[in-house]
Residue, then its C-alpha position, 0 to 999 in steps of 0.5 A: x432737298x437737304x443735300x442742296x439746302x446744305x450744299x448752298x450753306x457751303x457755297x454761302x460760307x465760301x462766297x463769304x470769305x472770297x478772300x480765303x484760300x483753300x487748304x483742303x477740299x475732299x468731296x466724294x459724290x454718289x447716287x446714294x451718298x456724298x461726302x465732302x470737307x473744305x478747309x480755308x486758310x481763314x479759319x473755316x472748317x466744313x465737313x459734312x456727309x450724307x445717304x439716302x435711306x428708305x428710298x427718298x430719305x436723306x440722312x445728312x450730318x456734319x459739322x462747321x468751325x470757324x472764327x468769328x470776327x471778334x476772335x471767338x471760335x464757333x463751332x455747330x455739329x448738327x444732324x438733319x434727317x426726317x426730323x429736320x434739321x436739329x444741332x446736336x452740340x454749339x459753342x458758344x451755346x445757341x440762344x434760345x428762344x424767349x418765354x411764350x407771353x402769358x396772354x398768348x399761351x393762355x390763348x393756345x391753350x383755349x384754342x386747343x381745349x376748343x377746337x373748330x366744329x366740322 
């Protein structure tokens, strides 16, 4: 499943930049394991690689690098097993997400100090 969810990134990112050409695409495609790299004359740079451990565990980790409009270099590096998806290292740095109001976490913690009645 994360291999087609990456594999649709790829597909997005090319479709995006129809009007690049392709300097380099390598992909190497097993049962167990693939292995692919796209390089378009417009700056984008993909590169991705995955196995299949303990039976039906996909392990995939990759990076992407590219060219923003306003000219700044993007580039993520992430990994996405069991855990999920997770980015080891972005430039620029991702943003994050805002504090938890008051109010609310407030309301978390109640509902975890009284949890429902069975």
């Amino acid at each position: 499943m994360k291999f087609i969810i990456a594999f649709a990134c790829l597909l997005a990112v090319a479709y995006a930049n129809e009007d690049a050409n392709v300097l380099r695409s390598d992909a190497q495609v097993n049962v167990d394991s693939f292995k692919y790299a796209l390089e378009l004359d417009n700056s984008v740079n993909v590169k991705q690689e995955g196995e299949l451990r303990s039976g039906d565990e996909w392990v995939v980790q990759g990076n992407q690098a590219w060219t923003s409009p306003e000219g700044v270099p993007v580039a993520i590096q992430y990994v996405a097993d069991q855990n999920g998806y997770q980015v080891i290292s972005a430039n620029p740095a991702l943003p994050t997400s805002p504090p938890i109001p008051e109010a609310i976490q407030r309301s978390l913690d109640w509902i975890a100090a009284h949890p429902p009645k069975e």
